[in-house]
C-alpha positions, 0 to 999 in steps of 0.5 A: 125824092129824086130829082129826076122824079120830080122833073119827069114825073108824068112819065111815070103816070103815062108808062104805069097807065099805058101798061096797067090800063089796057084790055085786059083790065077792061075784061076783068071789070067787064066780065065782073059787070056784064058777066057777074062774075066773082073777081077770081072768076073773071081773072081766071076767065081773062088770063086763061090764054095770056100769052106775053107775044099778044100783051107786046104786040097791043102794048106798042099800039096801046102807046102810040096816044101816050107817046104822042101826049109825052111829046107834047109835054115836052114841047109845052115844057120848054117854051114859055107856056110851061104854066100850061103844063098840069091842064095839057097833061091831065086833059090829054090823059082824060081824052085818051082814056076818055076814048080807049076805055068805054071803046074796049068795053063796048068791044067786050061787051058782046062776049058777056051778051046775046050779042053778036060777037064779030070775029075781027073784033080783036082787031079793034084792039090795035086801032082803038089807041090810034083813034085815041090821038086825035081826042087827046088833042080835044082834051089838050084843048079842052084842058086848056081852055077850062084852065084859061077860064078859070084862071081868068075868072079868078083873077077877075075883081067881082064888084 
């Protein structure tokens, strides 16, 4: 392993998850859930009109938590607190898609239903990321304070 790949390796989970974990993906399960569509169904039926101009536009909205988490990574890393690294990353990324995904399902949701289906709802799609910075803060501190926790109370002697 390189070690640029070990330095930087978060990187590689933020950019393969802001590219793979998107609306797209969410459809598919959507359209298989909801739906009950076969999985070649749903995939057919989801990428029927993907176009690359609609994928980049999304992408650059998809990646403002992501750039948002990697820059906090980056501050914790070069401070003192790096033991709090592993709790920042892993609670941030759970915020984010904490937020994103069950947001994109409930906005595909209705495609699948009876429901109503708004036609300004793709435009939540460009939204939905922004909204996901500020629980990413919550899961960078709820992160951090179960790690706190549970280190505190494994140090602790029981008598």
């Amino acid at each position: 392993m390189s070690k640029f790949f070990k330095k930087y390796w978060y990187y590689f989970v933020l950019i393969f998850t802001a590219l793979f974990i998107n609306e797209d993906a969410v459809h598919v399960i959507v359209a298989m859930v909801v739906g009950k569509l076969t999985v070649t169904d749903s995939i057919s039926e989801v990428f029927k009109y993907f176009n690359w101009s609609g994928y980049s536009l999304t992408l650059k909205f998809r990646l403002v938590p992501y750039i948002a988490l990697s820059i906090v990574l980056l501050i914790i890393g070069r401070t003192k607190k790096r033991h709090l690294f592993n709790p920042t990353f892993v609670g941030g990324l759970i915020g984010i898609l904490g937020f994103m995904l069950p947001s994109m399902w409930l906005v595909l949701r209705p495609l699948y239903t009876a429901e109503h289906v708004s036609s300004t709802s793709p435009i939540a799609f460009l939204f939905i990321p922004i909204y996901c910075v500020p629980t990413m803060i919550l899961g960078v501190l709820l992160g951090n304070f179960a790690f706190v926790l549970i280190r505190y109370y494994s140090n602790k002697k029981i008598t």
